[in-house]
MARFI-436916 format. One line per 5 residues: number of its first residue (from 1); for each residue x, y, z of C-alpha. Coordinates in Angstrom, 1 decimal. Last residue first. Example, Ala and Ser with C-alpha at 12.3 -4.5 7.8 and 13.67 -1.06 7.14 Angstrom:
BEGIN
2 = 13.7,-1.1,7.1; 12.3,-4.5,7.8
END
This chain:
BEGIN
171 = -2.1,-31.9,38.1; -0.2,-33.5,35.6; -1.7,-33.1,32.1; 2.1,-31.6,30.9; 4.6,-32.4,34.0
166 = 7.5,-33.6,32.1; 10.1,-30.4,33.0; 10.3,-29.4,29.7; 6.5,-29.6,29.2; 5.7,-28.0,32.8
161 = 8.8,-25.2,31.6; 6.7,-24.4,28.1; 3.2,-24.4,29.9; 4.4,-21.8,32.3; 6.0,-19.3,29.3
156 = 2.8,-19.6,27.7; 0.9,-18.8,31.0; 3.3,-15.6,30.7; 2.3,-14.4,27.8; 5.0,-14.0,24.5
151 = 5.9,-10.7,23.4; 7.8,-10.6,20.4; 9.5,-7.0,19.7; 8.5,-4.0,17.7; 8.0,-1.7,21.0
146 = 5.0,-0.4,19.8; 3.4,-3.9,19.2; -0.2,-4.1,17.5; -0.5,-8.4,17.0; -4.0,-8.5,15.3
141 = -6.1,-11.3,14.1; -8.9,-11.6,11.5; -12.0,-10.2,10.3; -12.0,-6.1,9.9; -14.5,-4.1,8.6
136 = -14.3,-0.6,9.5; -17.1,1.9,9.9; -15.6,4.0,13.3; -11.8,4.7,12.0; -9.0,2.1,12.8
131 = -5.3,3.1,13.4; -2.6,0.7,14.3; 0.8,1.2,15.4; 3.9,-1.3,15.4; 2.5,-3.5,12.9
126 = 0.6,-6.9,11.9; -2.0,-7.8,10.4; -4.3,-10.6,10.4; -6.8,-11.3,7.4; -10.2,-10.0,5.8
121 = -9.3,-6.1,5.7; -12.6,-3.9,4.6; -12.3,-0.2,4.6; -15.7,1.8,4.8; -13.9,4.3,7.5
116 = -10.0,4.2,7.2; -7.8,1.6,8.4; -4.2,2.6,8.6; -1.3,1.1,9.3; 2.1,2.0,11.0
111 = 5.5,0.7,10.9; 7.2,-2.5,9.8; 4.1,-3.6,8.9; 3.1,-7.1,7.8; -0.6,-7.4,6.1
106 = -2.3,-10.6,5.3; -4.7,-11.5,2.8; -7.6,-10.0,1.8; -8.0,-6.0,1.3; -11.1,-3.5,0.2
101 = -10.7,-0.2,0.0; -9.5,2.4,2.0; -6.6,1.0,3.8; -3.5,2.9,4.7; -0.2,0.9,4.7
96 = 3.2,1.1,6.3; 6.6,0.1,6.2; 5.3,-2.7,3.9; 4.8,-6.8,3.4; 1.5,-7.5,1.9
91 = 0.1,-11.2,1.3; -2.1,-10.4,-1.9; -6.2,-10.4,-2.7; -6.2,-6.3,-3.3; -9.8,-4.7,-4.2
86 = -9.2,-0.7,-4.9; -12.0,1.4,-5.4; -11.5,3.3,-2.1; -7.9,3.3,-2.6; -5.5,0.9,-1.1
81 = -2.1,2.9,0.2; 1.0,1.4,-0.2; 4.3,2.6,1.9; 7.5,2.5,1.1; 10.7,1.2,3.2
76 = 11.2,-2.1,3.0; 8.6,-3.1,0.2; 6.8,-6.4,-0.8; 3.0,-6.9,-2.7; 2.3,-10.3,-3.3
71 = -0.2,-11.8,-5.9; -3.5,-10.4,-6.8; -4.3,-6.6,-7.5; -7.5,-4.9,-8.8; -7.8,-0.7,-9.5
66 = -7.2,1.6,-7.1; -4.1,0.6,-6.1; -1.9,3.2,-4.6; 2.1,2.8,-4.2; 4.8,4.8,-2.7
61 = 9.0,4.3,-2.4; 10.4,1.4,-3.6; 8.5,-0.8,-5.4; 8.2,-4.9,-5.3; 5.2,-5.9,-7.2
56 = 4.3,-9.6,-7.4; 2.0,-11.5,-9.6; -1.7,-10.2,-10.9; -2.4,-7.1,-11.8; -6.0,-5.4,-13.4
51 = -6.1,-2.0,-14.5; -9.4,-0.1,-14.7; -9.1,1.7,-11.4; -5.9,3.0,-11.4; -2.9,1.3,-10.5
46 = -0.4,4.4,-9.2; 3.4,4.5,-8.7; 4.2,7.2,-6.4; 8.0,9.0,-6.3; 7.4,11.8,-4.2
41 = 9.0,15.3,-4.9; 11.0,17.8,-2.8; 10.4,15.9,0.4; 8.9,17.5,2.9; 5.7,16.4,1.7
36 = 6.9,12.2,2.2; 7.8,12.9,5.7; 3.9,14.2,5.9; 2.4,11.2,5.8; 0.6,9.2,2.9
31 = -2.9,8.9,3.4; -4.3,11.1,1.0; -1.5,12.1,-2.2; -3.6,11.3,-4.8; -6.6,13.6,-3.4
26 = -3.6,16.3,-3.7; -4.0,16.1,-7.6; -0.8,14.6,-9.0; 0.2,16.6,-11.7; 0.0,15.9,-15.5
21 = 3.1,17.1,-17.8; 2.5,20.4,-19.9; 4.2,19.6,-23.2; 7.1,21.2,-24.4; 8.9,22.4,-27.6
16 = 5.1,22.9,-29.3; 5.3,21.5,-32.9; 5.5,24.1,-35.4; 3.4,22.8,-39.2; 6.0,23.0,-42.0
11 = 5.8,25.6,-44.7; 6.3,24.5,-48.2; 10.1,25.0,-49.9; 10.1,24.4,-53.3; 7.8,27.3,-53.4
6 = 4.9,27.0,-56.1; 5.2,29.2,-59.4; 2.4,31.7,-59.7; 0.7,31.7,-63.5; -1.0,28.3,-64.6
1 = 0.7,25.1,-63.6
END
């Protein structure tokens, strides 16, 4: 109003062109073999440990729950890793898993799993290698099969030719 006449044109604050992304600290990355760090970079979804899922997940390459999951977790070819503060209640079906929290329900393993020390896994697994550290709690049934086909025993196989053959309770 009085004396110096104000530009039409008033300066406008700079916004940075880019933002420095977050990285994955290598604690993130615990568990996971190293096929994944030849890769150039890992795809790895994460739950952290305030979330709180329930349903089904399929993913694709890498998964860690830290947080609480219920449902069904399914994958061909990733693999899931259960933090230390990670409860899971789900029927899991996965290449392979490593277990550092706590887990109920079953586990299917195309590959390997992991139990690391403090883990807790109420259910059976199943997998062609198994790994358990001294501390582990572990309540249900295993089938570990390197070769990745069905063995059956043999007094199985006897019972199944004395029922064919009529002579069940016979003796």
């Amino acid at each position: 109003m009085f004396g110096k006449k104000k530009d039409a044109k008033q300066e406008q604050p700079t916004i940075p062109e880019k933002t420095d992304e977050p990285k994955l600290s290598d604690d993130s990355k615990s568990g996971f073999k190293k096929v994944n760090e030849s890769r150039k970079e890992s795809k790895m979804t994460n739950l952290t440990s305030d979330t709180n899922v329930k349903g089904t997940i399929k993913f694709g390459e890498a998964m860690k729950i830290d947080g609480k999951f219920d449902g069904e977790l399914i994958t061909d070819n990733g693999e899931l890793v259960v933090g230390k503060t990670g409860k899971v209640k789900a029927t899991i079906k996965v290449r392979s898993a490593v277990v550092e929290g706590r887990v109920e329900g079953n586990i299917k393993a195309s590959d390997k799993v992991e139990l690391k020390q403090n883990a807790h896994l109420i259910g059976d697994l199943q997998a062609k290698t198994l790994v358990i550290e001294e501390g582990v709690v572990f309540v249900g049934q295993c089938n570990v099969n390197p070769e990745g086909t069905k063995i059956e025993s043999q007094s199985y196989k006897e019972e199944t030719k004395d029922k064919k053959a009529g002579r069940v309770g016979v003796q």
